[in-house]
C-alpha positions, -999 to +999 in steps of 0.1 A: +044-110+403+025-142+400+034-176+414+033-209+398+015-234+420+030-263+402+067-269+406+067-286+366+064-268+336+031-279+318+047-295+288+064-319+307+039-332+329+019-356+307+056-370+303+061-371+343+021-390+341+033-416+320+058-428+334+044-429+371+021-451+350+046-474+341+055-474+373+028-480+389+018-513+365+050-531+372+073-519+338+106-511+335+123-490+313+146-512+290+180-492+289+188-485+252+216-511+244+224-494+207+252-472+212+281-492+224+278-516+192+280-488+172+309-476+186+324-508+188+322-511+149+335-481+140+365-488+164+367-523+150+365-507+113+398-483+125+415-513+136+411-531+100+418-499+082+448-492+099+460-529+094+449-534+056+455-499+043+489-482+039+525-496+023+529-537+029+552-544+057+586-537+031+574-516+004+598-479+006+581-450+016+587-419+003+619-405+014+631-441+029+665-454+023+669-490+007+694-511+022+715-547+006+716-579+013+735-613+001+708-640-012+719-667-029+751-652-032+738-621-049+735-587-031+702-577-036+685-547-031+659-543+000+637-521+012+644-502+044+624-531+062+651-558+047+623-570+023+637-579-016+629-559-037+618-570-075+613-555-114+587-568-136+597-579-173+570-563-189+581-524-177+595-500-194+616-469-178+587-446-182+560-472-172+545-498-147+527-528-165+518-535-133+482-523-122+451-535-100+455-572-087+489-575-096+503-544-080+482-556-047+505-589-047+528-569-062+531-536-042+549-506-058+579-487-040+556-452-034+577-423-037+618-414-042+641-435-024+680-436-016+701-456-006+738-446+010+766-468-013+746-483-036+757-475-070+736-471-096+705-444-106+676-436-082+647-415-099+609-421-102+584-424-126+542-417-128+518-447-121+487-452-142+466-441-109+488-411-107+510-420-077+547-416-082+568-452-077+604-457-071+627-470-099+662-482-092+685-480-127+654-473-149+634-508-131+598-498-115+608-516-079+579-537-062+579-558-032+560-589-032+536-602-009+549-637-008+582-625+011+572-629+043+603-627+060+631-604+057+661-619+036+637-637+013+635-639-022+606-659-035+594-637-057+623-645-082+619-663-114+580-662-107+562-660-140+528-637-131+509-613-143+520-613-175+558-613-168+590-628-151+600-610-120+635-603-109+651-594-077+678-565-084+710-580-084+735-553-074+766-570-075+768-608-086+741-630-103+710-631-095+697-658-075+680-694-090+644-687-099+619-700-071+605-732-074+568-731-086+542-742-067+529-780-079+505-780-104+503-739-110+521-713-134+545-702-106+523-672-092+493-663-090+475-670-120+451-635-124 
C-alpha cells in the first residue's frame, strides 16, 4: 500500500494556491450578496399574489351561504361577507354580459350558493371563461368593487359597462339609484 505524501488531493490544490495568493496580497473575498434578494422577491411576489388573486373581499364562494340585509329599506341580498350583491341589465338567465374589465370591478359570485330563508331559486349558470357563477332567481349575481364596506349599496342604479345594475331586492323596493360621480357616466366608463 502506498502513501500519499500530500494531505490534498491534486485537483484542488491550484485552488488552495490561489487563494493563499489572495491572501497574501491583501484581498478579501467579497461574500456573494445575491441570494437573499432573490428570495426576498419571490416572498414579496407570494405576498401580492395571495392579496390580488382569489374572490374580492364579498364575492360567494362555492358552497357559501348568502345572507340579507335592510338598505334603504329594502332587504337585499349579501354575500356571506355582508357585501350587496348586484344583477346586470344586460344578462340573460343562461348568460353573463359581463366579461374582462367589467367582471374585475364587477366580480362574479363563483360557484352554487344558498342561503337558509330566502325564498326564491338558487342554481348556476356557465361563464364565457368556463367558470360556473351563482344566479339568484335567474340574475347572474356580482359584487362590486366600489362597496367597500359591509351594508353598502353603491353599486345601484350605476349605469357601466354597458348596463344598469341592480341590487336584489328580496322583499320591498329597491333602494334609490346612487348618485353619479360629477362630471362621469355614473361608473366606470370602460
Amino acid at each position: 500500500m502506498q502513501q500519499h505524501t500530500t494531505s490534498w488531493p491534486s485537483r484542488l490544490r491550484p485552488a488552495g494556491q490561489w487563494a493563499r495568493r489572495r491572501a497574501a496580497a491583501g484581498e478579501r473575498r467579497q461574500p456573494r450578496r445575491t441570494g437573499w434578494p432573490a428570495l426576498a422577491a419571490v416572498v414579496a411576489a407570494a405576498v401580492i399574489v395571495a392579496a390580488c388573486g382569489g374572490a374580492s373581499p364579498g364575492s360567494g364562494q362555492p358552497g357559501s351561504a348568502l345572507k340579507t340585509t335592510t338598505i334603504n329599506g329594502a332587504t337585499v341580498l349579501t354575500s356571506a361577507k355582508g357585501f350587496t350583491l348586484y344583477s346586470f341589465a344586460p344578462d340573460t338567465p343562461a348568460k353573463s354580459n359581463c366579461n374582462g374589465q367589467c367582471a374585475r370591478v364587477w366580480p362574479p359570485v363563483k360557484g352554487l350558493v344558498t342561503g337558509s330563508g330566502i325564498k326564491g331559486t338558487f342554481g348556476t349558470i356557465k361563464r364565457s371563461d368556463g367558470s360556473t357563477q351563482a344566479t339568484f332567481d335567474g340574475h347572474p349575481l356580482y359584487t362590486y368593487v366600489g362597496d367597500k364596506s359591509r351594508g353598502q349599496a353603491t353599486g345601484n342604479g350605476l349605469n357601466a359597462a354597458g348596463g344598469v345594475w341592480h341590487e336584489i331586492a328580496i322583499s320591498g323596493t329597491a333602494g334609490p339609484a346612487s348618485n353619479p360621480p360629477p362630471g362621469g357616466s355614473g361608473g366606470y366608463g370602460y
